[in-house]
C-alpha positions in Angstrom: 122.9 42.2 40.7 122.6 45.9 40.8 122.3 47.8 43.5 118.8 49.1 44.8 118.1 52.7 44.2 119.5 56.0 46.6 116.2 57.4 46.0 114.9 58.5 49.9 111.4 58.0 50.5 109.8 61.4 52.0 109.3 61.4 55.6 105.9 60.3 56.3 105.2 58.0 53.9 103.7 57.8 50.2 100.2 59.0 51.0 101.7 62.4 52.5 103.3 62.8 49.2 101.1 61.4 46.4 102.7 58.8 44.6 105.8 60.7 42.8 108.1 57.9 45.0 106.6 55.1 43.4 105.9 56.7 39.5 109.3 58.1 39.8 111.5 54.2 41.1 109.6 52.5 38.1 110.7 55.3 35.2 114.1 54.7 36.8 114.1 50.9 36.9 112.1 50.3 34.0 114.5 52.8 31.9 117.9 50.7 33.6 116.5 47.5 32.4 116.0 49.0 29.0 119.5 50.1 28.8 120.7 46.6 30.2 118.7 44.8 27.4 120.2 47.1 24.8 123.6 45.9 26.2 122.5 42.4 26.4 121.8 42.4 22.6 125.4 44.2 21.9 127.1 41.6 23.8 125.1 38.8 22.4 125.8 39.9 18.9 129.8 40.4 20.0 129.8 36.6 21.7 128.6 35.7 18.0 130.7 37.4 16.4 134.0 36.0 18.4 132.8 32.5 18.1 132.5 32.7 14.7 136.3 34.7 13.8 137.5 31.8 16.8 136.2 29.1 14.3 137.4 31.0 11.5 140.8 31.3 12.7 141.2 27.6 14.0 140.0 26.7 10.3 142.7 29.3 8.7 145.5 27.8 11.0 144.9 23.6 10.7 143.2 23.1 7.8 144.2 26.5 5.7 147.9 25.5 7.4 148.8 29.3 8.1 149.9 29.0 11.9 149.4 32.3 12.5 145.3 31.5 12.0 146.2 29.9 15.6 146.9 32.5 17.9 143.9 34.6 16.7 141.6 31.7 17.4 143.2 31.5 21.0 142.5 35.4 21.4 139.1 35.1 19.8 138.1 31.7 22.0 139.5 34.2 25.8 137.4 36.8 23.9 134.1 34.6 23.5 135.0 33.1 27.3 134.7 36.7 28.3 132.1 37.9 27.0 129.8 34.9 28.2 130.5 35.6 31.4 130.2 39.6 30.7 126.5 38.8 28.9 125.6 36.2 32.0 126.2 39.2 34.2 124.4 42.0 32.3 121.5 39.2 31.9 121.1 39.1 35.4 121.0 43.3 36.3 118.8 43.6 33.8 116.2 41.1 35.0 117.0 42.3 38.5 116.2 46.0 37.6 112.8 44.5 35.8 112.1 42.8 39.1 112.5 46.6 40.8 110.3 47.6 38.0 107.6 45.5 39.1 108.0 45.7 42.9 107.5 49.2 41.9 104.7 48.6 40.2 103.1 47.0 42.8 103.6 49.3 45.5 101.8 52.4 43.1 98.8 50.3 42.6 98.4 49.8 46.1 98.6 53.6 46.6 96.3 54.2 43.8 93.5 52.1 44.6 94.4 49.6 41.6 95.6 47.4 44.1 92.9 44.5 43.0 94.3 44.1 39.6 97.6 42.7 41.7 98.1 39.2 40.5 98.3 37.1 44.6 95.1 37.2 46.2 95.8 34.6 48.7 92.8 32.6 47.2 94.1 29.5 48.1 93.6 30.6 51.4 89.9 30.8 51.3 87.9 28.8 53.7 84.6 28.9 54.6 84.7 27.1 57.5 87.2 29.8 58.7 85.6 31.4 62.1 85.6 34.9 60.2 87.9 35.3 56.7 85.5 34.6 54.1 83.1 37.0 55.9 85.9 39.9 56.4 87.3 39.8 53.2 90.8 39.0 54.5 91.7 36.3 51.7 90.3 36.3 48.3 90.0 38.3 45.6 89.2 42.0 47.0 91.0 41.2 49.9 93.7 42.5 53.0 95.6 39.5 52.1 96.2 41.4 48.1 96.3 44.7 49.5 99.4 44.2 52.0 101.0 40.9 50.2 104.8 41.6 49.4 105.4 38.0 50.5 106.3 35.8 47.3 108.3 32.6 49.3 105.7 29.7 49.8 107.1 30.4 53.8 106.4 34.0 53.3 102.8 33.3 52.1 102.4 30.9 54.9 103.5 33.3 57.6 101.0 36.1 56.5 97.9 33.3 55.9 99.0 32.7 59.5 99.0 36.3 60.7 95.9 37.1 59.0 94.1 33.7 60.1 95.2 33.2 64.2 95.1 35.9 66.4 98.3 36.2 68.6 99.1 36.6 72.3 99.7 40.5 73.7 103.0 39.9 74.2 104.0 38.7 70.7 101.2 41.6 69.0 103.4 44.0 71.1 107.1 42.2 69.3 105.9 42.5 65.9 104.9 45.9 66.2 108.3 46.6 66.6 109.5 45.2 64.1 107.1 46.4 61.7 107.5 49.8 62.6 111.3 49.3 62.3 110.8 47.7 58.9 108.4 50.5 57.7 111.6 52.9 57.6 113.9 50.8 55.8 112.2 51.4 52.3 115.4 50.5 50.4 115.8 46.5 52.6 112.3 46.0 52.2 112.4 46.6 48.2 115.6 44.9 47.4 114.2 41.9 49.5 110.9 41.9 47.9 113.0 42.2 44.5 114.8 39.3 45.4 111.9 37.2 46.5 110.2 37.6 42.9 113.6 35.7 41.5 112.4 32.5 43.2 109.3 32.5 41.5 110.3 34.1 38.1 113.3 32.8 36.2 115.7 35.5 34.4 114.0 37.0 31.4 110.6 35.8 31.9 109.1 38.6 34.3 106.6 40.9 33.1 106.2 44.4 34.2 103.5 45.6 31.9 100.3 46.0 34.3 98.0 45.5 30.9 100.0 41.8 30.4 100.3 40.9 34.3 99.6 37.4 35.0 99.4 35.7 38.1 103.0 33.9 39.1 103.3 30.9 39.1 103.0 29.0 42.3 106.3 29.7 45.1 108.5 26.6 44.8 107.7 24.5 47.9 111.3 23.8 49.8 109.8 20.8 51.4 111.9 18.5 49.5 115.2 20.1 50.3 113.7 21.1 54.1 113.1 16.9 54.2 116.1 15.6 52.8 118.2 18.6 54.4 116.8 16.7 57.9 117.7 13.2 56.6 120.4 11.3 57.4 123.0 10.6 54.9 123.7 7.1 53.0 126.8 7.1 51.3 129.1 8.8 54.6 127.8 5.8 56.5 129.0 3.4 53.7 132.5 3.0 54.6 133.3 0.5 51.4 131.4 2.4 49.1 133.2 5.7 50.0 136.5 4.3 49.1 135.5 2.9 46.4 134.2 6.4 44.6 138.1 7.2 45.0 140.1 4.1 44.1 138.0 2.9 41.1 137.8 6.1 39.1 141.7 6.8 39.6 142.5 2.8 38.9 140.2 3.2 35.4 142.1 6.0 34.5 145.2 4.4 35.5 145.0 1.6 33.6 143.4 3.3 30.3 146.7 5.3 30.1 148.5 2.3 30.9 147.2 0.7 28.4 147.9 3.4 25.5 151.5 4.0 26.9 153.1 0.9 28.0 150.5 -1.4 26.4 148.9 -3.2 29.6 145.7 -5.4 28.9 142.3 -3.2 27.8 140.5 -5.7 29.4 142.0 -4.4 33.2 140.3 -1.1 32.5 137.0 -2.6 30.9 136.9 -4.8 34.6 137.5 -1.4 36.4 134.6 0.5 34.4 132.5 -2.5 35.0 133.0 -2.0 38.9 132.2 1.6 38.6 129.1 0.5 36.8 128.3 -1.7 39.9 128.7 1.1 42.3 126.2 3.8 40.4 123.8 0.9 40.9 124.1 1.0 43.9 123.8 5.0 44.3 121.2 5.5 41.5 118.3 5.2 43.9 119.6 7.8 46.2 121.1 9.8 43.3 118.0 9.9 42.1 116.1 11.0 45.3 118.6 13.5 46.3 118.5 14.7 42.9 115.1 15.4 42.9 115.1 17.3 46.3 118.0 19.6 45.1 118.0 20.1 41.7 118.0 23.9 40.6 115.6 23.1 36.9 113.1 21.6 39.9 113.0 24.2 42.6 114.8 27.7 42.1 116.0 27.2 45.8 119.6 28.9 45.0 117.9 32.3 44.8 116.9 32.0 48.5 120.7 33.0 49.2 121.0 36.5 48.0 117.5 37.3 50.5 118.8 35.3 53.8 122.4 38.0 52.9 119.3 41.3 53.0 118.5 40.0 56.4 121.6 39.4 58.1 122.8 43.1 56.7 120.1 44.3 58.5 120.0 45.9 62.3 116.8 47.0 63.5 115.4 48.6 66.7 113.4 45.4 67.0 113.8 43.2 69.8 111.8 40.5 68.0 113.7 40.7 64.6 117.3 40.9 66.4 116.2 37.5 68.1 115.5 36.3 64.3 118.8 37.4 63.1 120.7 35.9 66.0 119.2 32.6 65.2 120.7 32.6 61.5 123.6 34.0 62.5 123.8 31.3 65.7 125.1 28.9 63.5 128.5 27.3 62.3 128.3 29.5 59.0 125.8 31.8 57.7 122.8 30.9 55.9 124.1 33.2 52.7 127.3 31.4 52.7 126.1 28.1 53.3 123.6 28.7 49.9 126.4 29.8 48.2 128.3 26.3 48.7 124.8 24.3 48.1 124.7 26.3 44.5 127.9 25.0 43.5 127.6 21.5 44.5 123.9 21.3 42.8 125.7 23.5 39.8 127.7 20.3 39.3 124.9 17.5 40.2 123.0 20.0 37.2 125.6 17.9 34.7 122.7 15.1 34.9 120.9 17.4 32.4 123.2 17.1 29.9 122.6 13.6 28.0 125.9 13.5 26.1 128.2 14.7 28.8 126.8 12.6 31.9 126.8 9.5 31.2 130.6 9.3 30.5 131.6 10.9 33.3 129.5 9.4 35.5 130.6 6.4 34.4 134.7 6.8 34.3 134.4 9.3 37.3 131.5 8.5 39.5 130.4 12.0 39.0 127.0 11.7 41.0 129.0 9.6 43.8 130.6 12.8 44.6 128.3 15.3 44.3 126.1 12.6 46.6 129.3 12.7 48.9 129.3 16.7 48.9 125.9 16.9 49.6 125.9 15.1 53.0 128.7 16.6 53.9 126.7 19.9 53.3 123.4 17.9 55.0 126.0 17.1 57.7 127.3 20.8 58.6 123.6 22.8 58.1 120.9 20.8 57.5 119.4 21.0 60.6 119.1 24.6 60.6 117.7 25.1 56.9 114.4 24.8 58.4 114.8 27.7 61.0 116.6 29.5 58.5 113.0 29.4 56.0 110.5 30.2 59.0 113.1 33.3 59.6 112.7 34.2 56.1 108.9 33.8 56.1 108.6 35.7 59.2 110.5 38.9 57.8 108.2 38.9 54.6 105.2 38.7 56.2 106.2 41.4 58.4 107.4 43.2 55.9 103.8 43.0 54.0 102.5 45.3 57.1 105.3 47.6 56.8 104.3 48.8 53.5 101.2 49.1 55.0 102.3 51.3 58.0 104.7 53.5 55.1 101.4 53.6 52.6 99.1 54.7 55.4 100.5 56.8 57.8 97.2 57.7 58.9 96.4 54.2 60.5 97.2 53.5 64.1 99.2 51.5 65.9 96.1 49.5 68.5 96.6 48.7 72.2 96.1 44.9 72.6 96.4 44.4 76.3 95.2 41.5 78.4 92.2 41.9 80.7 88.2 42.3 80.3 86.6 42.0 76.9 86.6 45.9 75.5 86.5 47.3 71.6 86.9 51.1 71.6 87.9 52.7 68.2 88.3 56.7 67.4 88.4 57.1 63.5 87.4 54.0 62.6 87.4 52.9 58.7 87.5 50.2 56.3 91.1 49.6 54.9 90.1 48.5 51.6 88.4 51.7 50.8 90.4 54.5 49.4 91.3 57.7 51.8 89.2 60.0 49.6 86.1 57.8 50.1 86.6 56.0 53.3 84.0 57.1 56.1 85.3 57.1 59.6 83.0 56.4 62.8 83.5 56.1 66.6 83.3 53.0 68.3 82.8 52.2 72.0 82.3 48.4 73.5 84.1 49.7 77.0 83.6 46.4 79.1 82.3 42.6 78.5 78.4 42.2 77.9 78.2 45.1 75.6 76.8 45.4 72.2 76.0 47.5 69.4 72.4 47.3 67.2 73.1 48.9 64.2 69.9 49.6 62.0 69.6 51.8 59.1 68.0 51.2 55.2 69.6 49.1 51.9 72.9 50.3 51.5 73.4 52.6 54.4 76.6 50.6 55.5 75.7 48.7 58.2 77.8 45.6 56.6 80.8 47.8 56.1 80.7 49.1 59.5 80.7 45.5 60.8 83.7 44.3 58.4 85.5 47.6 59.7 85.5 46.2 63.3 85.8 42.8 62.6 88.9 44.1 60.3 90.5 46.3 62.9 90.3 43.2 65.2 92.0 40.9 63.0 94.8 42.9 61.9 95.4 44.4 65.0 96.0 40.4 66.5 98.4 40.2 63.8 100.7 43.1 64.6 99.6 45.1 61.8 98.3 49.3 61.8 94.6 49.3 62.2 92.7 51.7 60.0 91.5 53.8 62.9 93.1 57.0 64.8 93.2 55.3 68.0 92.4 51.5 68.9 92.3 49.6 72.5 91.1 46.3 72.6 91.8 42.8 74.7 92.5 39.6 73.0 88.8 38.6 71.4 88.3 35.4 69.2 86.4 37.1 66.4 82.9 35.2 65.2 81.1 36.6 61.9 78.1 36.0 60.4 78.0 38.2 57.2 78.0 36.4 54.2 75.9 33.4 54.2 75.6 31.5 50.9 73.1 28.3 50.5 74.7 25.3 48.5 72.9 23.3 46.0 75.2 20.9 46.0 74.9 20.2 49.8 71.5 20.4 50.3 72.2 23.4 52.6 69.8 26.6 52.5 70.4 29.7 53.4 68.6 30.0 56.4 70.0 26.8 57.8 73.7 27.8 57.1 73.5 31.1 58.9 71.4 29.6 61.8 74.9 26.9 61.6 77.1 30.1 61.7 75.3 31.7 64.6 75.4 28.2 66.8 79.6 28.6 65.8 79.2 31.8 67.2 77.6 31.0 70.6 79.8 28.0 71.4 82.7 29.9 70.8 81.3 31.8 74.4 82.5 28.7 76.0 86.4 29.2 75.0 89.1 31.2 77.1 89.1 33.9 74.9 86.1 36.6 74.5 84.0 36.9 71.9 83.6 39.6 69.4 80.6 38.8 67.4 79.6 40.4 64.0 76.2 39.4 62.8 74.7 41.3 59.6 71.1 41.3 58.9 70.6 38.5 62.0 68.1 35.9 60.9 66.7 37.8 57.9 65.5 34.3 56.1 62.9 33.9 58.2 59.3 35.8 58.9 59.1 38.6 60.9 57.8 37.4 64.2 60.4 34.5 64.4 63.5 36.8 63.4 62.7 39.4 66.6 62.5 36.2 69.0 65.7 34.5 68.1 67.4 37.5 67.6 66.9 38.7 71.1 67.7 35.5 72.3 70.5 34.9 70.7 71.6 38.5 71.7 70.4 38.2 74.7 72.8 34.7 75.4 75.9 36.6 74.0 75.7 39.6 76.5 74.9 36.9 79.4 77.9 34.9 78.2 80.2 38.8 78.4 80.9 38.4 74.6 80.7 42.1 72.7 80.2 42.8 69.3 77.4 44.6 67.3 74.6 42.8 65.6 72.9 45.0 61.9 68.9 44.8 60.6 66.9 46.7 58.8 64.1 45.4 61.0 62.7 48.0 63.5 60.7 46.0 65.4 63.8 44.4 66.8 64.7 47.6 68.7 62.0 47.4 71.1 64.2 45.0 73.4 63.4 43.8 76.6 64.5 45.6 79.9 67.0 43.4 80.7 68.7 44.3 77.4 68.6 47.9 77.3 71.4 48.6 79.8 73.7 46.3 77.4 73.1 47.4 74.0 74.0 50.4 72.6 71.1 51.2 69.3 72.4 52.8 66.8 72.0 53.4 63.2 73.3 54.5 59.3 70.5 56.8 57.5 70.1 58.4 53.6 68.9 61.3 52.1 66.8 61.9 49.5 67.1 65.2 47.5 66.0 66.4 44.3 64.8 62.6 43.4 68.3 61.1 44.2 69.5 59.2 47.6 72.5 59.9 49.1 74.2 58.2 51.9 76.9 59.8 54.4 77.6 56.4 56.3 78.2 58.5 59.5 76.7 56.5 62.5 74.2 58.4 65.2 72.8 57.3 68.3 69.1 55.5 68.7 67.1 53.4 66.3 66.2 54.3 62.4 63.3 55.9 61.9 62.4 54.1 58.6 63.3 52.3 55.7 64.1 53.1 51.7 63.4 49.9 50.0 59.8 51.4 49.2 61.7 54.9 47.8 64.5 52.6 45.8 62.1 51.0 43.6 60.2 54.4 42.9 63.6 55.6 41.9 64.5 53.1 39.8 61.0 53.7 38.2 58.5 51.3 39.5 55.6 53.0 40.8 55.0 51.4 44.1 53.0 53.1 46.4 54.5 54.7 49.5 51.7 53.9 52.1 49.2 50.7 52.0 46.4 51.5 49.9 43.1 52.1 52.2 40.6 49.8 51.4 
């Protein structure tokens, strides 16, 4: 494995420096795996070329009967030997420089704004039943989840689908700020570990680093097998008979097969012998089998987890949170690196199985698999308890390590005060993180105390829905520990309740209307949990007529402030302004307006106090050249 780059990020992060950091690691680390696979074809052509002059020789000194042909076979043969191993090793820089290539690769299309062409998505993820993460974009293609991913473990996945999906106490928001922040400045760690993460997923010489050619990986390898068997108990260490057996009837089979070539003992003792070795696989295969199965490298790629549980006990950060993490694998009778290491050599020998000419004889004059079982459990015996901790650890650190790009990428975005107490939301600089820096509109946002809400009104494609998915998204990620897209953010612990994207289903028999009025009773029981509400609604009840739309929207508004949820509720309906008296001290109006100059509309997303004073939907079919009239026609 080669070492990562010396290359020094500049202080601030990419943004404050283009993105020369990340053009300039993949010309490096694309150019070093060229080099390595130019040396990978030279060594391959020199391994041929010894085996070939080592078969040559051997020929020349046995059947050509010149002894001297025997010597150069032997230095040909230590020659071939060498350069195996040599090739082997240049096999593996090269793919890990490919995989630096790609991390690389990766990190400038998420500075670019290419970032949706990245090939995780979090998809499987997606739930619509989810409280708010279909309607905030957080999974799914377009989403937070493929903006900030660098997780590529099926525990580091996990961890971030749990970041993203359940908010977290103060206390623990407060921890993994720290150790994001401590992460975000240790560029090199974070690269080498993401580097190393892409080897479970993609074996040597199969990882491609063209963006044109990406493809989306192929599922993490689940460690469940290995997490479950490493938690078993063991079978053949509690088999007293059997365990002696593995020793005495390989050496007696032996024993007697030379006895019976030397000194001319009975073939039928050995035959008996083999056939009581027979006996005892029998008895094994099961469990062979099943152990196999869990283990097995072709099945699983769970030796590469090694080389990333090393990154992490290297590291020392100024992280109360992540030293607790470390501690724990480092608690332990031996350390999770060095424990892999020993697993990959006892699977390395279990791996004979795949050989079909080799295996079955020494299985069957050695009890190979008996062994490797035996090895195993003593392994299973020593660790396997803590294998488990050892993964969540691992899937911790990655998912953490997703927002620390985050925090590097952007300086700009804050770092939010979650504290406990009343329900508040107040944002300065507010954005939407998916939208580039150049483009991205920032607004101010004030919900100071519980029973507080926003109307937002404005025209088609003013930004009312993007304004809503900004709060909703500042409240999510801010729950998870991550840097908010804001200047400043202070907020309590709010259980976050959307109703943005409502889609009917044929299949179910479920309209539109009826699966947002669903959505909006979600919302309103949710008043009756410990946690405050922070409701989002978009275009609140807009399947319905007029007259029914303004009733249950006050009401519904009207329960939420009652029941000291906050939030902000959009429409491009102007009657529902005129709220009763009762409301007028709790919601804030508000609203998103356009332009229209020279025949084109423009939009500035900036929000300003008060109600909209109209609408465009008249003036955007005009301009896209249907001549509706502007005013009702007098009769």
């Amino acid at each position: 494995m080669t070492s990562p780059s010396s290359l020094k990020p500049p202080e601030g992060g990419v943004t404050s420096g283009g993105n020369a950091l990340y053009t300039e690691r993949v010309k490096r680390f694309r150019g070093e795996a060229e080099a390595l696979g130019a040396r990978s074809r030279l060594v391959s052509n020199l391994r041929g070329l010894s085996f070939g002059a080592a078969v040559i020789a051997a020929l020349v000194g046995t059947v050509g009967r010149h002894p001297e042909g025997l010597p150069a076979a032997l230095v040909a043969g230590v020659a071939f030997l060498g350069l195996v191993v040599w090739h082997s090793r240049v096999i593996a820089a090269e793919d890990h420089a490919l995989r630096l290539t790609r991390v690389n690769l990766d990190a400038l299309a998420r500075v670019t704004g290419e970032w949706r062409s990245l090939p995780d998505d979090g998809a499987r993820f997606v739930a619509d039943t989810h409280p708010y993460s279909s309607d905030l974009d957080v999974f799914g293609k377009g989403s937070v989840y493929q903006r900030v991913s660098v997780a590529h473990t099926k525990y580091g996945e996990d961890a971030l689908f749990r970041y993203l999906s359940e908010p977290a106490p103060p206390d623990t928001v407060k921890l993994r700020q720290e150790a994001v922040q401590s992460l975000a400045s240790r560029f090199e760690e974070r690269q080498l570990l993401e580097a190393l993460a892409l080897g479970v997923v993609h074996v040597e010489g199969a990882l491609e680093t063209s963006s044109s050619k990406r493809r989306k990986p192929p599922e993490a390898p689940d460690p469940e097998p290995l997490l479950n068997w490493a938690e078993g108990g063991p079978f053949l260490s509690e088999r007293p008979l059997l365990r002696v057996a593995i020793y005495l009837v390989p050496a007696a089979t032996l024993l007697l097969m030379v006895g019976a070539q030397v000194f001319g003992w009975p073939g039928s003792l050995w035959a008996i012998s083999l056939i009581l070795s027979i006996i005892v696989l029998t008895q094994l295969r099961g469990e062979a089998d099943r152990v196999f199965g869990a283990v097995s490298s072709t099945r699983g790629a769970f030796l590469r987890y090694g080389p990333m549980f090393e990154v992490i006990e290297s590291m020392k950060l100024d992280s109360s949170l992540f030293g607790q993490m470390r501690d724990g694998l480092l608690a332990g009778p031996v350390r999770p690196s060095v424990a892999m290491k020993r697993f990959e050599k006892i699977v390395g020998w279990f791996d004979l199985r795949h050989n079909g000419m080799i295996h079955p004889f020494a299985n069957a004059f050695l009890l190979w698999d008996a062994h490797c079982l035996l090895r195993l459990e003593a392994w299973q015996r020593d660790v396997g308890r803590l294998v488990r901790p050892w993964f969540q650890v691992l899937g911790e650190v990655e998912a953490q390590s997703s927002f620390a790009g985050l925090a590097f990428d952007e300086p700009g975005f804050g770092w939010p005060e979650l504290s406990p107490g009343a329900a508040c939301f107040e944002a300065e600089g507010l954005g939407h993180p998916l939208i580039g820096s150049a483009s991205r509109v920032e607004n101010d946002v004030s919900l100071p105390a519980p029973g507080r809400a926003m109307l937002v009104t404005g025209s088609n494609m003013s930004g009312k829905s993007t304004l809503l998915r900004s709060m909703g998204l500042a409240a999510v990620m801010a729950q998870a520990g991550a840097p908010v897209c804001a200047r400043k953010l202070r907020l309590s612990p709010l259980a976050v309740r959307t109703s943005v994207k409502i889609s009917d289903s044929l299949a179910s028999g479920v309209s539109h209307f009826y699966a947002e009025v669903a959505r909006l009773k979600g919302v309103l029981d949710a008043t009756r949990e410990a946690a405050p509400v922070f409701f989002l609604l978009d275009e609140i009840l807009h399947g319905t007529n007029s007259n029914e739309r303004q009733i249950g929207a006050r009401w519904l508004l009207s329960e939420l402030v009652e029941k000291n949820a906050i939030g902000a509720v959009s429409t491009h309906d102007v009657e529902l302004c005129r709220l009763p008296p009762h409301l007028m001290d709790h919601v804030l109006q508000c609203h998103l307006r356009e332009s229209v100059e020279a025949g084109k509309m423009t939009f500035d997303y900036r929000l300003r106090p008060g109600p909209v004073s109209g609408g465009n939907a008249l003036r955007l079919m005009r301009l896209v050249g249907l001549p509706v009239p502007l005013e009702e026609p007098k009769a």
